[in-house]
Each structure stands twice: as C-alpha cells, then as structure tokens.
C-alpha positions in Angstrom: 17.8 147.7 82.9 20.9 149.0 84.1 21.9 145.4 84.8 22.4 144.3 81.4 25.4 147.0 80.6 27.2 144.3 83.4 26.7 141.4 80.9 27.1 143.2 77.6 31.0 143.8 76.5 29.3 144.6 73.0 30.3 144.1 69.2 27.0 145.5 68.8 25.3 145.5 64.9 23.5 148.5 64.8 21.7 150.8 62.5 18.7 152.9 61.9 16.5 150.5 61.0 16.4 146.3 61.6 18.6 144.4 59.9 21.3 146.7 58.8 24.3 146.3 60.2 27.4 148.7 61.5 29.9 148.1 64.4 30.2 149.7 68.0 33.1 152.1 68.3 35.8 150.8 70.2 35.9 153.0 73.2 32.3 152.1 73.8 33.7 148.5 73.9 36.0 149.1 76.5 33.5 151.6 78.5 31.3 148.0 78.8 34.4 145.9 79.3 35.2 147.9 82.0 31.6 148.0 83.8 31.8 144.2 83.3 35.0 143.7 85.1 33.9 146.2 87.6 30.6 144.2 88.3 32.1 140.7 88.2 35.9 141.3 89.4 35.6 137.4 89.5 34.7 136.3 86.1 36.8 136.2 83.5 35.0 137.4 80.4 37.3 137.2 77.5 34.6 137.2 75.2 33.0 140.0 73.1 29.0 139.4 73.3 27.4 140.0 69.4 23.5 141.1 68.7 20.9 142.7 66.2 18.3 145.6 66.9 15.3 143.6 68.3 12.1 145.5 66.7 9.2 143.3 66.6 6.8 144.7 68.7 4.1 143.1 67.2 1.3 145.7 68.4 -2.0 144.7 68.9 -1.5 141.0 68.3 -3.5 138.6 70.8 -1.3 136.9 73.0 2.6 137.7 73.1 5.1 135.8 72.0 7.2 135.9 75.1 7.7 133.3 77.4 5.4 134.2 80.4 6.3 137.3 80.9 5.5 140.4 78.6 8.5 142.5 80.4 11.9 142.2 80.8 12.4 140.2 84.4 15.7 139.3 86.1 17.2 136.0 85.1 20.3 134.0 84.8 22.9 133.4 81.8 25.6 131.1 81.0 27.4 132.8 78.3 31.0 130.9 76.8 31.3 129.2 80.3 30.5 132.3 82.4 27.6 132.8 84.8 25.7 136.3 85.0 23.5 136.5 87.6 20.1 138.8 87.9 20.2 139.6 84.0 17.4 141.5 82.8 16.0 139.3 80.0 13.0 138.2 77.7 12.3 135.2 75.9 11.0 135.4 72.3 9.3 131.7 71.5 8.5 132.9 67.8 11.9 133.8 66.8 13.8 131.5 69.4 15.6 134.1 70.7 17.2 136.2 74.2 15.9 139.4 74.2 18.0 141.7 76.6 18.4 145.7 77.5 20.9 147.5 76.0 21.1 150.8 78.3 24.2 153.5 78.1 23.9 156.9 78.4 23.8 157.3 74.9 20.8 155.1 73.6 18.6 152.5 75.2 17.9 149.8 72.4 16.4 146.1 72.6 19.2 143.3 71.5 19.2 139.7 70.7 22.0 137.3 72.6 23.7 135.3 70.9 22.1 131.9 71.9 25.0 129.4 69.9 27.4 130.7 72.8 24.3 130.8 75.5 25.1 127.5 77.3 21.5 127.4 79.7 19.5 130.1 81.0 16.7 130.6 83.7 13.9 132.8 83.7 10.8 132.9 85.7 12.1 129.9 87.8 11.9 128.1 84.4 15.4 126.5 83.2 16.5 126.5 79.4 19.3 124.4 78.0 20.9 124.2 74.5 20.9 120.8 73.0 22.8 119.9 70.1 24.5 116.6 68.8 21.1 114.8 69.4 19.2 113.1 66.5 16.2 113.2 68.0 15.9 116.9 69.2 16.5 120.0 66.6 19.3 122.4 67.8 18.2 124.9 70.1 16.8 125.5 73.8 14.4 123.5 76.0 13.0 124.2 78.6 14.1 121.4 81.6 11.3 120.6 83.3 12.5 117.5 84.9 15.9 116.4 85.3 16.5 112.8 87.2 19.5 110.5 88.1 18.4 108.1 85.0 15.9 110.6 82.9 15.0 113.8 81.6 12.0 115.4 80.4 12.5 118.3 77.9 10.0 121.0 76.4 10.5 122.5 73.7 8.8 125.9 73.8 7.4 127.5 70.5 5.3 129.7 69.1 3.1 129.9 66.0 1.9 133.3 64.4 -2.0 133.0 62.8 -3.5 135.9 60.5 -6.8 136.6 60.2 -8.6 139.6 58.7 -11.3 141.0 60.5 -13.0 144.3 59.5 -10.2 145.0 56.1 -7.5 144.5 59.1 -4.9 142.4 59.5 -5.1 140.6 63.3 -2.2 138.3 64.8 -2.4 136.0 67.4 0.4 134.1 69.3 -0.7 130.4 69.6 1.7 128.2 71.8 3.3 125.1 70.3 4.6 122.6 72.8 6.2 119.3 71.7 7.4 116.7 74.5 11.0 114.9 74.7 11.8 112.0 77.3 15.7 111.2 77.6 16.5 107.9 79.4 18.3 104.6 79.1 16.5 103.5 76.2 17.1 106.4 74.1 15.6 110.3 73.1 11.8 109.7 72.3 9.2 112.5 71.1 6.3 111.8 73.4 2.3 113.4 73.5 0.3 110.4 73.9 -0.1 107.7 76.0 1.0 105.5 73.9 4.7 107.5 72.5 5.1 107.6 76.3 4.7 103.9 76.5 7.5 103.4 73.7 9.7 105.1 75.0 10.2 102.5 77.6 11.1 98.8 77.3 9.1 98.1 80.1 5.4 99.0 78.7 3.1 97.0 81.3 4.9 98.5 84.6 5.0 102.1 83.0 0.8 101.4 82.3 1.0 100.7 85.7 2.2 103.7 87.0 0.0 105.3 84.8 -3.3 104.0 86.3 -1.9 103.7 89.6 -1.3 107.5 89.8 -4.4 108.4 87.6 -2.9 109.8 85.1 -3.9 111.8 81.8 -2.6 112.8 78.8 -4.9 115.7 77.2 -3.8 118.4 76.2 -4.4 120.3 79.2 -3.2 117.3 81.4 -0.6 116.3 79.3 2.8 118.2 80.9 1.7 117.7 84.4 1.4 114.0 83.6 4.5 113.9 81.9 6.7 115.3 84.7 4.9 113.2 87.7 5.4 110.1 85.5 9.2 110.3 84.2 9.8 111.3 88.0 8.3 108.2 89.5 10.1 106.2 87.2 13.4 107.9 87.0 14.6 105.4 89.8 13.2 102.5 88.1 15.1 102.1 84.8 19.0 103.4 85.9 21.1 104.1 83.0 23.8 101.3 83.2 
C-alpha cells in the first residue's frame, strides 16, 4: 500500500460519498510531491496525477470484475512519460479502469488513475497498452499478448455484468468478454474464427497451412492459445515493407 503514496502527487476529487467532487488541500500536494521526489530522485514528475473515490465493491456478485487478481498486487505504470515501478494496482474490466491505494496517515481510500495519461501498464506479468488513432480498435487498453518484428496480437479485455433474481434477490455475475485484434502488414483485423483470421492475411492458403500443420483450433476455449502460436509463426513470414 504504502507504495502508491510514491506514485500519487494527487489533485485528488474527494467527498463523502462517490461521485461528488472537492479538491486535495495544497500542503497535502506537496507532502506527496515530496515522497515522490524522495522515492524517485531520478524521475522527473512534473505532473499532478487526478482520480475519483473508487466504491464498487460489488458484494456477493459471482466472479470479480478484476483482472486476475481480486487484490491489489505490485505492477508497473507509465504515467505522462514516466515509469513507476512495483505500483500497487488493480484492474477493473467492467469499468475499464486503474484502481490504485491511496494511503496517508490521514485516510486510506481506493482511487481511479487517470488512464488518458496512462501510456502502458503491467500487471500479473500481463502487459496493457493504450491505443488510440486506430480505426479498427476503440480507444482504450489492450492487453499485448504478442508483439513481433512484423505483427501484433491485441486482447481487448472486458467485462459484462448479468442480473438475475433468485429467491426476491438481486444476484450479479461477472462474465468475461474477450474480442481478438491482429496488427500486421495488411492492416488491423478483428479476428475469432478461422476464417477472420484467414482475412486478415493476403496469403490465405499458407496461413491454412500453418494452421493444420500446427493443429490448431479456434473454440472458444482454444481460441487465444491458437491465436498467439499462429501470428508468432508467421510474424517472420509477411515483414511489413
């Protein structure tokens, strides 16, 4: 916990309940500014990190909403430019957003980063980047899951929230939402089948190829295993010129 003071030079919006708003009093700003500086004498952080209150708990729902890990776990930031190393951070798929420790002697509170000046993070040996200015792919983060010379394959990582009531309650459940992107010389293609993987090349019969060669499937359970060992076997057959 105590980690996250190191990244957090805080304009904080805070209030008593979520989603009211109220601003961090300056010497608490410089308190943090100074624990940043003291932590990373070599970074230069010129920039003042904003969040909300996080409060959705979500009790008793059936599956979490966090990206593999219910608890906060050491991880890596890139925030305007700078690196912070061994931040202790969540991932929330259903809102798309950082979830970090805000601990001073004061309060201890959950906060969302800012993720338009998050750059790429890492968590759980898992690597997120943003990606924006593509027509294919919405604005946000994706997780990398292979990254060649020539290609890349991108997950985007969601979750969906289901309702159901069972005995006059209200029950929630977590259902995980995965859509496939490949990046290469041809273009940004949305890929789950056999086939959208076959498009997204110019070269369908040696990609098919591949595919029976190595055996591979593309069910649901299969499908992201397949997907990595097959743009990785032909990352060095179609080179971006």
């Amino acid at each position: 916990m105590k980690n996250i003071v190191t990244l957090i030079s805080v304009l904080i919006f805070w209030s008593s309940s979520f989603g009211q708003s109220g601003i961090a009093t300056a010497d608490l700003l410089e308190a943090r500014k100074e624990q940043v500086h003291q932590n990373h004498k070599d970074a230069f952080v010129a920039h003042i990190l904003t969040g909300r209150y996080y409060s959705l708990k979500y009790e008793g729902a059936k599956n979490s909403q966090f990206f593999r890990s219910k608890n906060l776990v050491k991880g890596t930031m890139v925030y305007d430019g700078v690196v912070f190393n061994d931040v202790e951070i969540q991932y929330d798929l259903y809102i798309q957003k950082i979830v970090a420790m805000l601990d001073t002697k004061n309060y201890i509170r959950h906060v969302t980063i800012d993720g338009e000046r998050v750059s790429e993070f890492s968590i759980v040996g898992c690597d997120f980047r943003r990606i924006k200015d593509d027509t294919v792919m919405q604005e946000g983060f994706y997780q990398v899951a292979f990254e060649g010379d020539n290609a890349h394959l991108f997950i985007k990582r969601n979750m969906e929230k289901k309702e159901s009531i069972e005995n006059n309650r209200i029950r929630q459940e977590f259902l995980p939402v995965d859509r496939y992107y490949i990046k290469n010389a041809f273009g940004t293609f949305p890929v789950q089948k056999k086939k959208s993987v076959l498009e997204a090349y110019n070269h369908a019969k040696e990609v098919m190829a591949t595919i029976k060669k190595n055996k591979l499937k593309f069910s649901k359970k299969k499908r992201e295993k397949s997907l990595i060992e097959l743009v990785s076997l032909l990352d060095p057959k179609f080179p971006i010129n």
